[in-house]
Residue frames relative to the residue before (quaternion, step in Angstrom):
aa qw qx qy qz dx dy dz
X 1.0000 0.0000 0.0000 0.0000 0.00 0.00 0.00
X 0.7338 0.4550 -0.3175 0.3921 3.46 0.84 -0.99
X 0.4035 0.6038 -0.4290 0.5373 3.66 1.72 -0.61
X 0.8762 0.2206 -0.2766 0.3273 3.67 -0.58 -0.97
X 0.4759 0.6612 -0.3557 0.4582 3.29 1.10 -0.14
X 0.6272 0.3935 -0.2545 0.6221 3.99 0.94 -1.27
X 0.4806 0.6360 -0.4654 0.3846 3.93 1.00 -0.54
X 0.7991 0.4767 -0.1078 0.3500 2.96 0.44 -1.67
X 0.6143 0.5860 -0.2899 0.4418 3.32 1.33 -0.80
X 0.7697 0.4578 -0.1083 0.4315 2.93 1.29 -0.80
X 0.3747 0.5667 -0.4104 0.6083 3.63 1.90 0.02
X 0.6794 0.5698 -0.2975 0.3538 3.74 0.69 -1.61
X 0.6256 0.4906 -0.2452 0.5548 3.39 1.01 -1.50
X 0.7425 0.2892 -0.3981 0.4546 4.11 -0.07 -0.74
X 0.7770 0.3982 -0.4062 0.2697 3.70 0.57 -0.40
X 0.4636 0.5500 -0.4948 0.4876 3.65 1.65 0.49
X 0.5064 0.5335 -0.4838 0.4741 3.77 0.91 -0.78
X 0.7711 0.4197 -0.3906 0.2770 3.58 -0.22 -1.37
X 0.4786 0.7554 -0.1992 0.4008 3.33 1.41 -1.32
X 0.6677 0.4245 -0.1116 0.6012 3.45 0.40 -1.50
X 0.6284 0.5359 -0.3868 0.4103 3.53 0.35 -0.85
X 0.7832 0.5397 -0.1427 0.2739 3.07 0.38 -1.91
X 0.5655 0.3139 -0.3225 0.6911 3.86 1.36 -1.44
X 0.6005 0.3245 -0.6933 0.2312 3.95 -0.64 -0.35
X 0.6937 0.5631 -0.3722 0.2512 3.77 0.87 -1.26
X 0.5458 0.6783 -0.2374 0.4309 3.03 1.38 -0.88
X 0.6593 0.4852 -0.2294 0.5266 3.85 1.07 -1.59
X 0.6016 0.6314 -0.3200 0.3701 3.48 0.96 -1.06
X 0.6518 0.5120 -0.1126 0.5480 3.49 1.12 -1.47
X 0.4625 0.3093 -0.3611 0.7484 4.20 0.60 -0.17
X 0.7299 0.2657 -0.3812 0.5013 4.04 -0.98 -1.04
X 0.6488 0.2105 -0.4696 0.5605 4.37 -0.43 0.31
X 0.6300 0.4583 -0.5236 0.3448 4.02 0.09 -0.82
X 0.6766 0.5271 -0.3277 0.3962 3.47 0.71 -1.55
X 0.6049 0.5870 -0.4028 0.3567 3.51 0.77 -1.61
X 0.7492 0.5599 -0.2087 0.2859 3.13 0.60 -1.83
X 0.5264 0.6734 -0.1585 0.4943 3.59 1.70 -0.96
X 0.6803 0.3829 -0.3569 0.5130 3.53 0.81 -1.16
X 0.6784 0.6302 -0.2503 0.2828 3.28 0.75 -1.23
X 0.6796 0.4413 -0.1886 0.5548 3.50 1.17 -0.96
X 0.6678 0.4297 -0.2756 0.5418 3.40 0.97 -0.27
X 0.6109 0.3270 -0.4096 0.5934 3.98 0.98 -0.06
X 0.6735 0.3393 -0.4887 0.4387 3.94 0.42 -0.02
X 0.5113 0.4355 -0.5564 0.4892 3.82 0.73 -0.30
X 0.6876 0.3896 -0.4670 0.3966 3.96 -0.23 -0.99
X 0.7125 0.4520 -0.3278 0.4250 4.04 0.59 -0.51
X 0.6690 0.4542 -0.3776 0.4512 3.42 1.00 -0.34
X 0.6659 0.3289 -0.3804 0.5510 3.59 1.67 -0.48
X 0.6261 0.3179 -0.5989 0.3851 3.72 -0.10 -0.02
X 0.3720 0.5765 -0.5229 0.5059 4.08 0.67 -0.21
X 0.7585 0.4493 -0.2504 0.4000 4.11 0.19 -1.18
X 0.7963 0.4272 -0.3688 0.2177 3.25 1.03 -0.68
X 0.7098 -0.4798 0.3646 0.3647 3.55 -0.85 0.47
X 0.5107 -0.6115 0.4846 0.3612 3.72 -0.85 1.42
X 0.3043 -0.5703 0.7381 0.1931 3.88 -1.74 0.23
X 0.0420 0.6781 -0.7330 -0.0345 3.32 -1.28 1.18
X 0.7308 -0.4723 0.3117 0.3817 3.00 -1.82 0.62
X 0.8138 0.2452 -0.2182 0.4796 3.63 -1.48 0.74
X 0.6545 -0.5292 0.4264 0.3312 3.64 1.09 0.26
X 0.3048 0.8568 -0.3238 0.2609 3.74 1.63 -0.19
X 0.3644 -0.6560 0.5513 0.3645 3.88 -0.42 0.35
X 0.8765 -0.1048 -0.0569 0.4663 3.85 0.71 -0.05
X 0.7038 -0.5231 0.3087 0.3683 3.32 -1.00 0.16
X 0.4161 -0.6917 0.5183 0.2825 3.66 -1.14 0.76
X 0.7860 -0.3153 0.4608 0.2654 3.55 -1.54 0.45
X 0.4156 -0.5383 0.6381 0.3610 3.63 -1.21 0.11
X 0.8860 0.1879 -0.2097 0.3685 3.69 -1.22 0.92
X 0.5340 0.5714 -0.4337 0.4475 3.14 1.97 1.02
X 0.3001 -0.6478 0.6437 0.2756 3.28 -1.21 -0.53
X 0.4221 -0.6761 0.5386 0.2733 3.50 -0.68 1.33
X 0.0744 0.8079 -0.5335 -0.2390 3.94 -0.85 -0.26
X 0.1056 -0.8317 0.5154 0.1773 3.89 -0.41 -0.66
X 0.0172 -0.8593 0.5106 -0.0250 3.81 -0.19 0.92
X 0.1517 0.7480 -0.6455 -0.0276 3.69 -1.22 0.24
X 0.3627 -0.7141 0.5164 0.3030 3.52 -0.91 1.34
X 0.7414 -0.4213 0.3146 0.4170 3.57 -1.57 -0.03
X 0.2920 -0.6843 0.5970 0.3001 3.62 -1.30 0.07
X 0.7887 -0.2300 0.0787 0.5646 3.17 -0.69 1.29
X 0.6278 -0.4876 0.3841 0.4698 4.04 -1.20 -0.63
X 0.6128 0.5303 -0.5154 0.2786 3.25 0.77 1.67
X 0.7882 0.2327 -0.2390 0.5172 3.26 1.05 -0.25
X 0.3994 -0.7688 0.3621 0.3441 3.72 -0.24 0.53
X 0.6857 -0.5010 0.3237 0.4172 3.72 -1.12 -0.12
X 0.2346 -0.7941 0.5566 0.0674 3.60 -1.12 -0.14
X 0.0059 -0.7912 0.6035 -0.0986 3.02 -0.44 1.51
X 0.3256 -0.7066 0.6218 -0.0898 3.77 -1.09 1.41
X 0.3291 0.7263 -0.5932 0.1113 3.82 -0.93 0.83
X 0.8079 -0.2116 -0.0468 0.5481 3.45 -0.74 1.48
X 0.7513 -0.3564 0.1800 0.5255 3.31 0.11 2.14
X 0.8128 0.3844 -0.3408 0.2746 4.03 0.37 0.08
X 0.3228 -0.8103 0.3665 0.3239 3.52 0.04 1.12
X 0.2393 -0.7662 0.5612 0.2016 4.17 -0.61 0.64
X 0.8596 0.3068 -0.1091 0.3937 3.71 0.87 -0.74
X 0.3575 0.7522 -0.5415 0.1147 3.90 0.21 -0.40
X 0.5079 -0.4671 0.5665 0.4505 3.20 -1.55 -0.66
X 0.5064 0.5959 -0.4438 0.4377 3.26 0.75 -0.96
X 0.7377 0.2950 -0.2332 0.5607 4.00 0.24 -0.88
X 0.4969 -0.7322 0.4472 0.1306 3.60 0.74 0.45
X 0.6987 0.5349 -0.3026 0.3662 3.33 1.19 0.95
X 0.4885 0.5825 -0.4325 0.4848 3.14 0.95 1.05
X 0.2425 -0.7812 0.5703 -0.0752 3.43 -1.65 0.77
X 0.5508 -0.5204 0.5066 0.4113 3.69 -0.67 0.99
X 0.6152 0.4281 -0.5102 0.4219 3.67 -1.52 1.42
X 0.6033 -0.4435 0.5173 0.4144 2.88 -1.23 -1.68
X 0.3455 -0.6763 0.6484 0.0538 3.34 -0.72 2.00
X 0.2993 -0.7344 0.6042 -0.0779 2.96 -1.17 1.77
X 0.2412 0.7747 -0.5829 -0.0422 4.44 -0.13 0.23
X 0.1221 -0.7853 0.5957 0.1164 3.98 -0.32 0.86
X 0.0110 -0.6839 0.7277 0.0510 3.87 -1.20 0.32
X 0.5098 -0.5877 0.5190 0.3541 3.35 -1.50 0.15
X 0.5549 -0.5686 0.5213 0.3114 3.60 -1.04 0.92
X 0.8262 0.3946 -0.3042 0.2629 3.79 0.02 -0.36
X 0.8575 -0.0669 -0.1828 0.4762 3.10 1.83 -0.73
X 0.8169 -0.2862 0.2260 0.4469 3.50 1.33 1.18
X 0.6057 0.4761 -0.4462 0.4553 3.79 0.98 -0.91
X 0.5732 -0.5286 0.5878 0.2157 2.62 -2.02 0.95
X 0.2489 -0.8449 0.4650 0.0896 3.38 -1.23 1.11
X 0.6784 -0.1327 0.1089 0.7144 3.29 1.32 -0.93
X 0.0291 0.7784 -0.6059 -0.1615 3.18 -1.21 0.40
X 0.0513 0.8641 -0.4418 0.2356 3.78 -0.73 1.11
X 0.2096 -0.7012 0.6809 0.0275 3.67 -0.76 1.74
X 0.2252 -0.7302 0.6448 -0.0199 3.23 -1.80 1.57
X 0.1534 -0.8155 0.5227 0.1954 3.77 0.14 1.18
X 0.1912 -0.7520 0.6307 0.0093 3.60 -0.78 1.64
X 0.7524 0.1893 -0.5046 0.3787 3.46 0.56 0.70
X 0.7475 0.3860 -0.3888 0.3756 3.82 0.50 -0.38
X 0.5761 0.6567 -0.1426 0.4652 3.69 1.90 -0.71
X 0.5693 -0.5599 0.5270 0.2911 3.55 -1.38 0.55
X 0.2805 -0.7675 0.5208 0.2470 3.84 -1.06 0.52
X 0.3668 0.7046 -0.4178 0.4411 3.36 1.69 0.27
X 0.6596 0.4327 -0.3122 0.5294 3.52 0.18 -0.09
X 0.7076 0.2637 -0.3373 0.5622 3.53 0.80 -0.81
X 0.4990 0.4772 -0.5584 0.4598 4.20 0.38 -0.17
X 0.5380 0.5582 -0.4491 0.4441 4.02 0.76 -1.18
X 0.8200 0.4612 -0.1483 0.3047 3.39 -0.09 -1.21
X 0.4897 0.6341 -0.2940 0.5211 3.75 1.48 -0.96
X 0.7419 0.4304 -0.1096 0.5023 3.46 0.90 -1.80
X 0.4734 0.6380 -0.2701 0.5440 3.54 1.24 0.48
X 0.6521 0.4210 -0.3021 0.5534 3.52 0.77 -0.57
X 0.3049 -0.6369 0.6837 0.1843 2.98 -1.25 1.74
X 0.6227 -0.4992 0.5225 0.3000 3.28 -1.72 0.24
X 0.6729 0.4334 -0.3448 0.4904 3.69 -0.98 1.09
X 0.5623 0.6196 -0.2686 0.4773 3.90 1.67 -0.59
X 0.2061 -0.6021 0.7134 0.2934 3.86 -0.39 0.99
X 0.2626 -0.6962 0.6634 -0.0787 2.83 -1.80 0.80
X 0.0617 0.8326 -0.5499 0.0220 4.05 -0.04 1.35
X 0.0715 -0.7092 0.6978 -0.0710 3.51 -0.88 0.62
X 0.0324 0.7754 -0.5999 0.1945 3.08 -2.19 1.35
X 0.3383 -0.6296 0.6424 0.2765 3.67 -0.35 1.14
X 0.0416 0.5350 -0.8414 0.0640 2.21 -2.57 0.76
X 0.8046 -0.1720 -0.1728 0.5414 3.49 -0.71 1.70
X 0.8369 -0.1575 0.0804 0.5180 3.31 0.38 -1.01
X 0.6169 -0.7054 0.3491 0.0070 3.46 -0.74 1.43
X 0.8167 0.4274 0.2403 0.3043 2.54 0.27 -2.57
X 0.7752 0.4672 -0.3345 0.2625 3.72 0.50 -1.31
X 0.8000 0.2762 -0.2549 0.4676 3.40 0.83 -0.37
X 0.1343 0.7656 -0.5563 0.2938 3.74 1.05 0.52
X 0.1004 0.7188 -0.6803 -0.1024 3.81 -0.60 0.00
X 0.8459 -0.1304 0.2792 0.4353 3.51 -2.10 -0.21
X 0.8125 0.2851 -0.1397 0.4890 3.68 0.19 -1.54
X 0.7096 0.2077 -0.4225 0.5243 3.83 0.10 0.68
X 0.7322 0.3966 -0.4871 0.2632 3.11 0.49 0.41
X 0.3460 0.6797 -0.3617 0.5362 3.20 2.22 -0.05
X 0.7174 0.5768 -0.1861 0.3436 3.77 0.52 -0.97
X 0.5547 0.5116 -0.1306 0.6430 3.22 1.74 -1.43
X 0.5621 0.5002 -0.2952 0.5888 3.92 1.15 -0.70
X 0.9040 0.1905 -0.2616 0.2792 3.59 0.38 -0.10
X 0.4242 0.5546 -0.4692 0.5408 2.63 1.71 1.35
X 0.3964 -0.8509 0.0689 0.3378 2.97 1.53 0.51
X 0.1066 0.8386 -0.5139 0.1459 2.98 0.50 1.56
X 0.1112 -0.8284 0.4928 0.2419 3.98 -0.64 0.51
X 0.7509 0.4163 -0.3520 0.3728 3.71 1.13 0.70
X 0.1912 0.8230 -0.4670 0.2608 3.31 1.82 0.46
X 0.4861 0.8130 -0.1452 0.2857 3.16 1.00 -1.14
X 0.8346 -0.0094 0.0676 0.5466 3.04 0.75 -2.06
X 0.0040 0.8379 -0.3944 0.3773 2.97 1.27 1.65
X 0.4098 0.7212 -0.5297 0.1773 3.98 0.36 0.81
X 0.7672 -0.2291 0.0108 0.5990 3.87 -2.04 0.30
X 0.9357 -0.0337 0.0355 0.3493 3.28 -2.04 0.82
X 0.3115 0.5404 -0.7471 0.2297 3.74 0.34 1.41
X 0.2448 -0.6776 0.6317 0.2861 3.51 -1.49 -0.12
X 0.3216 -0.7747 0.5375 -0.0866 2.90 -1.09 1.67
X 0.2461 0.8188 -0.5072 -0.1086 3.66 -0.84 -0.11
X 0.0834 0.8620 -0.4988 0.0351 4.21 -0.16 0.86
X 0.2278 -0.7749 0.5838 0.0820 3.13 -1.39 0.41
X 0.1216 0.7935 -0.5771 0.1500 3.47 0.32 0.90
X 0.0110 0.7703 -0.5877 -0.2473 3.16 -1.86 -1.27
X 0.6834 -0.5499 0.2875 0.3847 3.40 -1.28 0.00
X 0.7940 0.3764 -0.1945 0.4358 3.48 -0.47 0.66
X 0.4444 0.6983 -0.3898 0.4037 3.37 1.64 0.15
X 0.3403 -0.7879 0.4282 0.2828 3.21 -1.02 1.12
X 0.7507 0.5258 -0.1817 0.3563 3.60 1.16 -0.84
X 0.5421 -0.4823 0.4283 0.5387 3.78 -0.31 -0.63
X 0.0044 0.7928 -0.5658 -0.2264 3.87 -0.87 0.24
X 0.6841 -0.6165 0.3658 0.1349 2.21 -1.79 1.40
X 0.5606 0.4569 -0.4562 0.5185 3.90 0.84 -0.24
X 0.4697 0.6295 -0.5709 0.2390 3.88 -1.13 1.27
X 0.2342 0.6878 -0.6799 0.0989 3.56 -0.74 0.71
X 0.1731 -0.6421 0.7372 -0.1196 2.34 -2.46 1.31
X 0.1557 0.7029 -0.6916 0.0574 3.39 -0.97 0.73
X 0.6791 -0.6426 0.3444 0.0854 2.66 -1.33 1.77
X 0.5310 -0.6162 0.4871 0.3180 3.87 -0.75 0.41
X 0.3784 0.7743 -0.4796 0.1654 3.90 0.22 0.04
X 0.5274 -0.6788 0.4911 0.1407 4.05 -1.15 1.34
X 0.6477 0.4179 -0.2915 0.5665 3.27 1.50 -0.27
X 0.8875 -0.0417 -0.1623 0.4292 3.74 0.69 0.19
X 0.0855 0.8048 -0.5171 0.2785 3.33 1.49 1.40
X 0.3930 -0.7054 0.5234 0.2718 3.91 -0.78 0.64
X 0.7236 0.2452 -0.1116 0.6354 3.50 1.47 -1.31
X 0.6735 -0.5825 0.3398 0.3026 3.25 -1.33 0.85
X 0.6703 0.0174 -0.1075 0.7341 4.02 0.48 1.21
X 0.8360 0.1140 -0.4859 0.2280 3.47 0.24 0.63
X 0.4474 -0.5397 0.4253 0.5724 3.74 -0.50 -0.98
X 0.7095 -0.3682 0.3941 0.4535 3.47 -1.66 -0.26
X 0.5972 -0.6081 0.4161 0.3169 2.89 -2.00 0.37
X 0.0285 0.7475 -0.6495 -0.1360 3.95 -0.51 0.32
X 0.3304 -0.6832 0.6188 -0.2027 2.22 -1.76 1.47
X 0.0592 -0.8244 0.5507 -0.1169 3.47 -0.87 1.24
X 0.1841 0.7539 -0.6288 -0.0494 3.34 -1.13 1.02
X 0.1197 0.7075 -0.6782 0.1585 4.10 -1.61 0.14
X 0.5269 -0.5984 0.5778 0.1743 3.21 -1.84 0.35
X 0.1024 -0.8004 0.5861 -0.0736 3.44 -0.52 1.38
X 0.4400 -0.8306 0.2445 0.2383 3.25 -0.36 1.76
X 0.5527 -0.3780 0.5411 0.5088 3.82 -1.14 0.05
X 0.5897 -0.4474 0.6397 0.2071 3.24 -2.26 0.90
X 0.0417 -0.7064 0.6934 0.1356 4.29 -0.63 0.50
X 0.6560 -0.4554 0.4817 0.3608 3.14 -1.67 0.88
């Protein structure tokens, strides 16, 4: 009796060893799969954020120069979505912020470091352009100076804001009439023409929206004011 009894103890005892043996080998194999899993899955997430494409300020395709200001602009779509104005990664106009207005969206900043100076929508078709000639003659020289249509632009412009808007050097203020979309970046005291301005023309034969045209849209790096 004691013989088969130590037998048994001893079947019992080799078949927990093997047991034990078997789930550690078994646990061991899942713990390297898993291991092996985390691992391949944190170099794929580094190899794609590595892939993804750099972010400049304002949503730009690249980075600005030392002594620029990044900017980003879009004029209004027809009289539903307002315009958008963008300076150094900070948006000044939108609807979404709930500050724009049928006319011309007005955002000033100082030329040397970027603050925001005024921001302000002039309604050129139901509104007076006196207030916006008041204001034009306001801009001290050295102030970057962004402007944008929204529905209509154009109808109540006269001779003397668009002369004013001309010496921030714009070269299409001018031909500016009902419901073009416009968008410029200029300022006061510039000697040259600048090169940030678009304009497309109001026309039934190749309007996107029904009475207006598309939205145009403009971005670039407009330089800092130097002492």
């Amino acid at each position: 009796m004691k013989t088969a009894r130590a037998a048994k103890l001893v079947v019992a005892v080799a078949v927990f060893f093997v047991t034990f043996y078997v789930i550690s080998q078994v646990f061991e194999i899942k713990m390297d799969a898993s291991l092996g899993n985390l691992f391949a899955r944190s170099a794929l997430d580094t190899a794609t954020r590595s892939m993804k494409p750099p972010r400049y300020k304002c949503g730009i395709s690249k980075a600005c120069p030392e002594k620029h200001f990044d900017f980003k602009m879009a004029s209004g779509a027809a009289n539903v979505a307002g315009p958008k104005i963008c300076l150094e990664d900070s948006v000044l106009m939108s609807g979404v912020k709930d500050n724009v207005g049928r006319g011309i969206n007005v955002a000033l900043a100082n030329g040397k470091t970027g603050e925001v100076l005024a921001i302000k929508y002039f309604d050129m078709w139901g509104g007076d352009v006196a207030p916006f000639i008041e204001f034009l003659k306001g801009i001290q020289d050295g102030t970057i100076v962004l402007l944008g249509t929204y529905d209509d632009g154009g109808t109540k412009l006269n001779d003397e804001a668009g002369r004013l808007i001309a010496e921030l050097r714009s070269t299409s203020i001018t031909n500016l009439v009902f419901r073009d979309n416009w968008v410029f970046c200029g300022g006061k005291g510039i000697k040259t023409k600048s090169l940030f301005e678009q304009h497309i023309k109001n026309n039934k034969d190749t309007n996107k929206y029904e009475g207006w045209p598309e939205v145009v849209e403009m971005n670039g790096c407009t330089p800092q004011k130097q002492e």
